[in-house]
VMD Tcl script that draws the C-alpha trace (Angstrom):
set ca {
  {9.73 -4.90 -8.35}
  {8.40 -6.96 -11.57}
  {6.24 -10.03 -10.86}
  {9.08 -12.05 -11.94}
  {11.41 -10.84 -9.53}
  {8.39 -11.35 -6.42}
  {8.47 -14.98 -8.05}
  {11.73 -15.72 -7.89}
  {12.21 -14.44 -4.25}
  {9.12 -17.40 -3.37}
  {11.60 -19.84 -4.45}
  {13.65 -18.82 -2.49}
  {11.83 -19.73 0.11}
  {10.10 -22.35 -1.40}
  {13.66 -24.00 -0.95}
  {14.15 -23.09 2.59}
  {10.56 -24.88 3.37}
  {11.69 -27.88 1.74}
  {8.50 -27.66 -1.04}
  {9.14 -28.40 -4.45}
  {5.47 -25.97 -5.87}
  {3.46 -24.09 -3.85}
  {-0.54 -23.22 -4.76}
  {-0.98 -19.55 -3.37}
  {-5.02 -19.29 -2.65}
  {-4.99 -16.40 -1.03}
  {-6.13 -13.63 -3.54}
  {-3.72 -10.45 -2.39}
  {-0.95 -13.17 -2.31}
  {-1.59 -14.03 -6.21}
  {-2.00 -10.06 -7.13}
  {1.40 -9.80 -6.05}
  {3.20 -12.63 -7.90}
  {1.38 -11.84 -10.59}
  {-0.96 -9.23 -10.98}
  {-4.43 -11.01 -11.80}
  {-7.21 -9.01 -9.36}
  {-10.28 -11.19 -10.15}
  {-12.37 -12.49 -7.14}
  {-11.62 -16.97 -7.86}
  {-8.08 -17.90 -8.89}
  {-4.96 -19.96 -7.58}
  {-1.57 -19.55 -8.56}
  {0.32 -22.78 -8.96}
  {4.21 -21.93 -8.88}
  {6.60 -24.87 -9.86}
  {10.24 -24.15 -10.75}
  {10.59 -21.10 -12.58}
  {7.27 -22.10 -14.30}
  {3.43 -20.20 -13.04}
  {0.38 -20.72 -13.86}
  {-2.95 -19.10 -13.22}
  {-6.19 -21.09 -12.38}
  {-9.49 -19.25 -13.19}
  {-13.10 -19.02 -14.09}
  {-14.83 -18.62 -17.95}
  {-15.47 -14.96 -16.41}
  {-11.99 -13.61 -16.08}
  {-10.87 -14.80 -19.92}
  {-10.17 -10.99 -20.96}
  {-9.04 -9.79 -17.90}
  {-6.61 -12.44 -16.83}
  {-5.33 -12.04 -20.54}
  {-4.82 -7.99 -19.42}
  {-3.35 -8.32 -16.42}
  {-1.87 -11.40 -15.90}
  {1.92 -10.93 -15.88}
  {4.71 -13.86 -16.63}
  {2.01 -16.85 -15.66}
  {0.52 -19.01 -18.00}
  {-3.62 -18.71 -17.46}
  {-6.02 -21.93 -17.24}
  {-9.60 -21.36 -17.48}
  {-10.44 -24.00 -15.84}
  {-13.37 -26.41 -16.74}
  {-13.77 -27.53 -13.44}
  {-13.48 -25.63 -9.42}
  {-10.34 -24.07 -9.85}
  {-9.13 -25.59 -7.04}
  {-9.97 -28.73 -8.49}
  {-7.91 -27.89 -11.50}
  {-4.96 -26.59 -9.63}
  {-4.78 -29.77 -7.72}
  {-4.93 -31.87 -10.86}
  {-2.20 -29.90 -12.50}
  {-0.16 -30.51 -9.25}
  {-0.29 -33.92 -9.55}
  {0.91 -33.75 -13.75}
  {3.68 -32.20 -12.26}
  {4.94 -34.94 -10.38}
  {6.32 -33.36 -7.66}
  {6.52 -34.89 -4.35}
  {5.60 -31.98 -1.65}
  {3.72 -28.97 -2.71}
  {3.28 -25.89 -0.20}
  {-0.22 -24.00 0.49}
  {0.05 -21.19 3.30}
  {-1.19 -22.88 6.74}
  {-2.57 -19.83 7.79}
  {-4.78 -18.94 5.02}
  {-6.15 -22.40 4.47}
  {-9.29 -23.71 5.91}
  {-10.27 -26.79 7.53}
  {-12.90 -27.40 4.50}
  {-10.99 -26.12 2.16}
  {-7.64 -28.29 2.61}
  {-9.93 -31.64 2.75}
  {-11.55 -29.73 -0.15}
  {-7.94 -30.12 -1.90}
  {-6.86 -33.36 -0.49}
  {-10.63 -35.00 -2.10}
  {-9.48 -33.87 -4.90}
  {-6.25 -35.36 -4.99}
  {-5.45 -39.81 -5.94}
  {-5.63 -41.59 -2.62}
  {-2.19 -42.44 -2.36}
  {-0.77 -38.67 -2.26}
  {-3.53 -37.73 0.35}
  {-1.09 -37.96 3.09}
  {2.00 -36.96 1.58}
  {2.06 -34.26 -1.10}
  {0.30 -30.88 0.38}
  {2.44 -29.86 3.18}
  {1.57 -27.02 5.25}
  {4.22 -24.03 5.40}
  {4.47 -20.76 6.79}
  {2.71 -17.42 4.97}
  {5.45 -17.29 2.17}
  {4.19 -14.60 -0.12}
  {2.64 -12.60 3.14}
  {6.37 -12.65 4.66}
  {7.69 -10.83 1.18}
  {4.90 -8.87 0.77}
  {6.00 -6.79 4.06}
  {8.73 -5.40 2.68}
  {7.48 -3.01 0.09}
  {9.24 -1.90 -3.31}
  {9.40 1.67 -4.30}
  {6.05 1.43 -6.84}
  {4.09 0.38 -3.41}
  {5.49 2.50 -1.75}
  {4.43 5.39 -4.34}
  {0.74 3.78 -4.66}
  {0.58 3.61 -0.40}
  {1.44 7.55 -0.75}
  {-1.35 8.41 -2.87}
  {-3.60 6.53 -0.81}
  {-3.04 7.79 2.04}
  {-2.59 11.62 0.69}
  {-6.22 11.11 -0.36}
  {-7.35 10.27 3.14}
  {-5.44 12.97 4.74}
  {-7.39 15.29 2.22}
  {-10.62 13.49 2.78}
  {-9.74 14.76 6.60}
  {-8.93 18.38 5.97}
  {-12.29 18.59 4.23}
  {-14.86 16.32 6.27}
  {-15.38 18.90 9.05}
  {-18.63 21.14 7.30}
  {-20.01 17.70 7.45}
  {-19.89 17.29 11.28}
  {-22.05 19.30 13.14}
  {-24.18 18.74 16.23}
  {-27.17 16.54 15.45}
  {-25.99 15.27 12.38}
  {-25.64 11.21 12.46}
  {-22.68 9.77 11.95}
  {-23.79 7.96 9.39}
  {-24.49 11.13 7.67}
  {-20.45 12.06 8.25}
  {-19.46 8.76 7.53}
  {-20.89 8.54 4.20}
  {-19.81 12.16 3.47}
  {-16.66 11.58 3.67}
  {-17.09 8.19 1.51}
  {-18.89 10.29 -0.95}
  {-16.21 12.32 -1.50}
  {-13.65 9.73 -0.98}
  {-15.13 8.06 -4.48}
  {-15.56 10.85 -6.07}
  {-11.74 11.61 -6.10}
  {-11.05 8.39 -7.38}
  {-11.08 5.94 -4.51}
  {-12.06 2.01 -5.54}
  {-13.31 1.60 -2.19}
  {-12.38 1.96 1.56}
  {-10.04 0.65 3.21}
  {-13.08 -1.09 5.63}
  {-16.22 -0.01 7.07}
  {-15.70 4.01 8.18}
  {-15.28 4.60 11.98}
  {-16.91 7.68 13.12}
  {-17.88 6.98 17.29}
  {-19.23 10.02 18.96}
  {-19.61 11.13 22.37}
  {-19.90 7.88 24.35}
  {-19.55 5.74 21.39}
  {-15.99 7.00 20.94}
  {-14.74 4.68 24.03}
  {-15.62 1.88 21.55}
  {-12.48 1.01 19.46}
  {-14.45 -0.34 16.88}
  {-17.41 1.77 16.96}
  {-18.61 1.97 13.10}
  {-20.78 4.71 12.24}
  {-24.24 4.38 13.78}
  {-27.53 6.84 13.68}
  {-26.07 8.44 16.85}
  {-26.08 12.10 16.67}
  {-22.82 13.75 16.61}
  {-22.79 15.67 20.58}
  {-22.78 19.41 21.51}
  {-19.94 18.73 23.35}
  {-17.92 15.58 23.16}
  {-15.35 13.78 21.27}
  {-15.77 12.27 17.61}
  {-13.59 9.91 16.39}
  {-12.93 9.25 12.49}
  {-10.73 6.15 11.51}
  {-11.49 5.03 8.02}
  {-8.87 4.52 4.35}
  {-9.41 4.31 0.96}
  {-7.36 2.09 -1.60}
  {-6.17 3.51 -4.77}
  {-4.39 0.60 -7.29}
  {-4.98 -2.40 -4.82}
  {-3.32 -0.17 -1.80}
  {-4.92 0.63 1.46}
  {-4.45 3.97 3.56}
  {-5.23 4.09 7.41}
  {-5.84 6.85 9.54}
  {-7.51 7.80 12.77}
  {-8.33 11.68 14.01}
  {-9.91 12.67 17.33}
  {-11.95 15.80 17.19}
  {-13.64 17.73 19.48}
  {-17.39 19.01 19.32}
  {-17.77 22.04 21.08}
  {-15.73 23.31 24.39}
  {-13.83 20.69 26.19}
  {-14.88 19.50 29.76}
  {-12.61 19.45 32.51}
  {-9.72 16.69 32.05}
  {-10.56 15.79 28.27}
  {-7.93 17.83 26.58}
  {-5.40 16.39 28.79}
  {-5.95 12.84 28.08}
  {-6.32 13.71 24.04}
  {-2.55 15.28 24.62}
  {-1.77 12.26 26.61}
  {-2.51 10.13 23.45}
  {-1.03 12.05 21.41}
  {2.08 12.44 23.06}
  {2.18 8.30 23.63}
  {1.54 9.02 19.55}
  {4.47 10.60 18.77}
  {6.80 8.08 21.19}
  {5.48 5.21 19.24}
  {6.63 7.38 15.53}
  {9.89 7.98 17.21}
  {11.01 4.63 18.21}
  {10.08 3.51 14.40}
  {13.41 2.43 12.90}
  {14.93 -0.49 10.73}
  {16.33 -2.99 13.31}
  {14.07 -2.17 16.58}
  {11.82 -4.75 17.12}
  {7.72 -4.17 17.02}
  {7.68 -4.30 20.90}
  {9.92 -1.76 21.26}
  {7.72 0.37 19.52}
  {4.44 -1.19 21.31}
  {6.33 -0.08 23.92}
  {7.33 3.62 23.19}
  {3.83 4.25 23.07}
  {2.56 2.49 25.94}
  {5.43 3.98 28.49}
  {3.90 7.13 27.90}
  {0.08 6.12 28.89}
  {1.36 4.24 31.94}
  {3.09 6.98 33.30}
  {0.26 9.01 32.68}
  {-1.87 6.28 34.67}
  {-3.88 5.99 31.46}
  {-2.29 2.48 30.24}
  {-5.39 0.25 31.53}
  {-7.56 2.46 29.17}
  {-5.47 1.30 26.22}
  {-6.68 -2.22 25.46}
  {-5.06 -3.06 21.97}
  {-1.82 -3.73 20.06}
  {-0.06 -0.38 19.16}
  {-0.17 -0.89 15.42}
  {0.11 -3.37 12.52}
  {1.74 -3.48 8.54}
  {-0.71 -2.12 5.88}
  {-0.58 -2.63 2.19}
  {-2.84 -5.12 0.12}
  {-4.67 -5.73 2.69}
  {-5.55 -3.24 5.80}
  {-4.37 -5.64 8.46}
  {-1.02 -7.66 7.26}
  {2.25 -8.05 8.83}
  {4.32 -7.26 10.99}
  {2.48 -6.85 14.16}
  {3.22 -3.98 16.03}
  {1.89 -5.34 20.16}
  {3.79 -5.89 23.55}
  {6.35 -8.50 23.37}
  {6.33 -9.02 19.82}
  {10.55 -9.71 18.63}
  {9.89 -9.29 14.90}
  {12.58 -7.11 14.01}
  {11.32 -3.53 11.65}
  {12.84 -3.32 8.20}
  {13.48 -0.84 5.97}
  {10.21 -0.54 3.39}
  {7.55 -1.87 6.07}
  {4.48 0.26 6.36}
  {3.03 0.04 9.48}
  {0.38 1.75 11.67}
  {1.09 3.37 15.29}
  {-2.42 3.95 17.05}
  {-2.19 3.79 20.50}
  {-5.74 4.81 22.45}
  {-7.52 5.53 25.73}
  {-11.03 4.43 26.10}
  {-12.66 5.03 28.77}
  {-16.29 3.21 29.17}
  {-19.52 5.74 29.62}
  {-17.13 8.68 29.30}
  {-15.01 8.81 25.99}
  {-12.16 7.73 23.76}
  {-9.10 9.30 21.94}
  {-7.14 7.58 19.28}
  {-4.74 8.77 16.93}
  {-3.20 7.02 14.44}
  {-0.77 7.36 11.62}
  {0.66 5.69 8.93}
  {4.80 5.53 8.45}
  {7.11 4.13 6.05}
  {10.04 2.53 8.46}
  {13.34 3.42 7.00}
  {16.69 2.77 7.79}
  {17.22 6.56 9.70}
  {13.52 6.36 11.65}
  {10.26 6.43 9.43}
  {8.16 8.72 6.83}
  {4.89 9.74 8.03}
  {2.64 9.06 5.28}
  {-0.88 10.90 6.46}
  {0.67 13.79 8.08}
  {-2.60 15.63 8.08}
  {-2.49 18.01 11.50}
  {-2.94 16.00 14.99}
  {-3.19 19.62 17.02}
  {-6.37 20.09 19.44}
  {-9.45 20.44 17.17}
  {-12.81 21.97 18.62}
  {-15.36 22.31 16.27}
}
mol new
graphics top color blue
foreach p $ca { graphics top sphere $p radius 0.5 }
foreach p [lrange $ca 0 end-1] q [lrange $ca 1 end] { graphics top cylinder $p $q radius 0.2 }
display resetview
């Protein structure tokens, strides 16, 4: 889908929120209308007319990148500029996304702006671009592959890194290493690798801990190749399982494989929330799973929809979204598993379909 085309749907529904332009501030949001990937811009979009607010250091790559938006390097903050371009348009509302503004920065916007539109022309609106950025096109789609077929081969050849009394820092940066040196830009976020203990945290980042004898060792971590973030979480085991631990890692994984299986254009995200957490609770494990079952991944590692109990937001065809259900259980240990799918209209496409059998290393 061109730039033009992710433009013109934003008027759409610039016209539904009853906003004549809308200033997009939120950096992922003006990638995708239009394709600039410095670190200080806003995108002013007014009719079928964008431009691009930036600094003197983005004057040759905004020039290379920049697609069907006129660039302003502005002389001033480029909010500053944005807001006094705003007000040479003479409209009478323009939108900014509610949920990406701050406090400082919207009085930031509004000092900027005569007194007499202070009250009247920014109106707050729902996340716009965010809402059309779930849905991906088929060149996402094709980038989200790639990244995430380098992180299930990043898996399949992280395991001569983890062996007992090696930190997990040491395995964490291994596999970051290697991630980089196949091409990565960066990961996805800070590499999860929680051993022993430490993997009942559901956060735990990589720590000096020594990786255990015996124990589990979780690894969640993604790369992003071409803007687009992978996700993926595998639960090995170090050494001969104890009494009870390879039945709660099949537990998980079959409340894994519910989740996939309810993914499906039309069910809503609690269904699916659901799917997986049926499974734990008749298990007796669901008080050991303390967070939402999954979440939409593209741009940015945590974006929309939201896959958690109760949540009505109906799955379409083109979403990418995580299912990760997880048992943690304090002082003892944790299992998570996690892919990444494409929902489509039939079901879903697992995207990291590296293996999710029993692993004892």
């Amino acid at each position: 889908m061109s730039s033009s085309v992710r433009r013109r749907k934003l008027r759409t529904r610039m016209a539904s929120a009853g906003v004549e332009a809308m200033l997009i501030t939120h950096l992922p949001d003006v990638r995708y209308l239009c394709g600039f990937t410095g670190s200080n811009a806003a995108l002013l979009v007014v009719g079928t007319r964008a431009t691009l607010f930036t600094d003197g250091r983005y004057i040759a790559q905004a020039a290379a990148e920049v697609d069907g938006a006129k660039v302003v390097i502005a002389q001033k903050p480029v909010l500053a500029a944005a807001v006094d371009a705003v007000v040479a348009e003479g409209v009478a509302t323009c939108g900014f996304d509610s949920t990406q503004t701050s406090v400082a920065a919207l009085e930031s916007l509004k000092a900027a702006l005569p007194a007499k539109l202070r009250k009247s022309l920014l109106v707050p609106v729902a996340p716009l671009v965010a809402g059309l950025r779930e849905i991906k096109d088929e060149i996402e789609i094709d980038k989200m592959r790639d990244a995430a077929g380098l992180g299930c081969w990043l898996f399949d050849n992280v395991f001569e890194h983890m062996v007992p009394g090696a930190t997990e820092i040491e395995a964490a940066l291994a596999l970051e290493f290697t991630a980089r040196m196949a091409g990565a830009e960066r990961m996805s976020f800070d590499t999860i690798v929680a051993s022993g203990e430490r993997s009942a945290l559901p956060h735990g980042r990589a720590t000096g801990a020594k990786l255990p004898r015996r124990g589990f060792c979780t690894l969640d971590f993604g790369v992003v190749l071409d803007g687009y973030c992978s996700d993926m979480t595998r639960t090995v085991h170090m050494g001969k399982a104890r009494p009870g631990e390879r039945e709660v890692y099949e537990a998980v994984l079959d409340a894994q494989m519910a989740g996939v299986a309810a993914v499906k254009a039309g069910v809503q995200a609690g269904d699916v929330d659901e799917a997986a957490r049926a499974v734990l609770r008749e298990r007796k494990l669901d008080q050991y799973f303390t967070h939402s079952t999954g979440h939409g991944v593209g741009l940015e590692i945590h974006e929309g929809p939201r896959v958690a109990a109760k949540q009505t937001q109906t799955l379409k065809a083109g979403m990418v979204i995580t299912i990760e259900p997880g048992v943690y259980m304090p002082g003892q240990f944790g299992v998570r598993i996690e892919d990444t799918v494409l929902v489509t209209a039939e079901g879903c496409e697992i995207l990291t379909p590296s293996t999710k059998a029993w692993i004892e290393l």
